[in-house]
C-alpha positions in Angstrom: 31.1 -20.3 43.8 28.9 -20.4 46.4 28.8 -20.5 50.8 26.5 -23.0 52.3 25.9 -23.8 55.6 25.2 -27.6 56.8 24.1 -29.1 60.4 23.4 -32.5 61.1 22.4 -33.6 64.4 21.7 -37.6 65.7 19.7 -37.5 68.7 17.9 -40.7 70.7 14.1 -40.0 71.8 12.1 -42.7 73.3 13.2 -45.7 71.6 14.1 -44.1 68.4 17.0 -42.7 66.9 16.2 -39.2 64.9 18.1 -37.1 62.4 17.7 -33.1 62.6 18.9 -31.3 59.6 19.0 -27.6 58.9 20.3 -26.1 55.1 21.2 -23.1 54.1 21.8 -22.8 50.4 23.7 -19.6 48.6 24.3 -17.5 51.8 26.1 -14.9 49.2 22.7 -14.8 46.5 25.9 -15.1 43.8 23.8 -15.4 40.7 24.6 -18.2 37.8 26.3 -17.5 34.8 27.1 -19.6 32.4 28.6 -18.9 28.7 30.7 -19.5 25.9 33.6 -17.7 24.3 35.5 -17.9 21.2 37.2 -15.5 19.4 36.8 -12.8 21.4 32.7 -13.3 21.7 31.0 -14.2 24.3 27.6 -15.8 24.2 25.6 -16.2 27.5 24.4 -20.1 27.7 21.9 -19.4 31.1 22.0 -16.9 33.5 19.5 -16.0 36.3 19.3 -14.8 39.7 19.4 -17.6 42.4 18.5 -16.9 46.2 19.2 -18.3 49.1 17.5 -21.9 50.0 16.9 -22.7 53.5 15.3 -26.5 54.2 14.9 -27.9 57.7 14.5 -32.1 58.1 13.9 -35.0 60.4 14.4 -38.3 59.8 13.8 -41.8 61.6 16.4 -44.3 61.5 14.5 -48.0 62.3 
Protein backbone atom coordinates (compact mmCIF):
# COMPACT_ATOMS: atom_id res chain seq x y z
CA UNK A 1 0.00 0.00 0.00
CA UNK A 2 1.03 3.27 -0.53
CA UNK A 3 0.27 7.38 0.82
CA UNK A 4 -0.10 9.91 -1.93
CA UNK A 5 -0.80 13.24 -1.65
CA UNK A 6 -3.15 15.08 -4.40
CA UNK A 7 -4.04 19.03 -4.89
CA UNK A 8 -6.01 20.39 -7.53
CA UNK A 9 -6.68 23.98 -7.88
CA UNK A 10 -9.13 25.88 -10.68
CA UNK A 11 -8.26 29.36 -10.81
CA UNK A 12 -9.48 32.26 -13.49
CA UNK A 13 -6.53 34.59 -15.05
CA UNK A 14 -7.27 37.02 -17.58
CA UNK A 15 -9.81 35.48 -19.60
CA UNK A 16 -8.80 32.01 -19.03
CA UNK A 17 -9.59 29.42 -16.82
CA UNK A 18 -6.26 27.33 -15.45
CA UNK A 19 -5.76 24.09 -13.63
CA UNK A 20 -2.74 23.91 -11.01
CA UNK A 21 -1.75 20.46 -9.95
CA UNK A 22 0.83 19.29 -7.55
CA UNK A 23 1.61 15.13 -6.99
CA UNK A 24 3.28 13.49 -4.60
CA UNK A 25 3.70 9.83 -5.30
CA UNK A 26 4.82 7.00 -2.43
CA UNK A 27 5.35 9.51 0.46
CA UNK A 28 6.30 6.12 2.64
CA UNK A 29 9.22 4.81 -0.37
CA UNK A 30 7.24 1.22 0.43
CA UNK A 31 9.03 -0.81 -2.09
CA UNK A 32 7.08 -3.45 -4.58
CA UNK A 33 6.93 -6.94 -4.08
CA UNK A 34 5.29 -9.14 -5.90
CA UNK A 35 5.41 -13.18 -5.67
CA UNK A 36 3.99 -16.50 -5.80
CA UNK A 37 3.50 -19.26 -3.24
CA UNK A 38 2.51 -22.72 -3.32
CA UNK A 39 3.35 -25.31 -1.15
CA UNK A 40 5.06 -23.68 1.20
CA UNK A 41 7.58 -21.91 -1.57
CA UNK A 42 7.69 -18.70 -2.37
CA UNK A 43 9.00 -17.41 -5.67
CA UNK A 44 9.53 -13.54 -6.02
CA UNK A 45 7.72 -12.46 -9.47
CA UNK A 46 9.31 -8.52 -9.35
CA UNK A 47 10.55 -6.60 -6.72
CA UNK A 48 12.44 -3.24 -6.67
CA UNK A 49 12.81 -0.27 -4.71
CA UNK A 50 10.37 2.62 -5.75
CA UNK A 51 10.81 6.32 -4.54
CA UNK A 52 8.86 8.96 -4.11
CA UNK A 53 7.38 10.88 -7.37
CA UNK A 54 6.62 14.44 -7.11
CA UNK A 55 5.02 16.16 -10.57
CA UNK A 56 3.68 19.73 -10.66
CA UNK A 57 1.03 20.73 -13.77
CA UNK A 58 -0.91 23.48 -15.42
CA UNK A 59 -3.49 23.22 -17.68
CA UNK A 60 -5.77 25.51 -19.91
CA UNK A 61 -9.32 24.83 -20.12
CA UNK A 62 -10.67 26.71 -23.62
Amino acid sequence: MTVDFVWNKRFQAGTGQYEFSLNIENILQEDYEAYQERGGDRVDVDTYEQGTIFSIGLKRMF
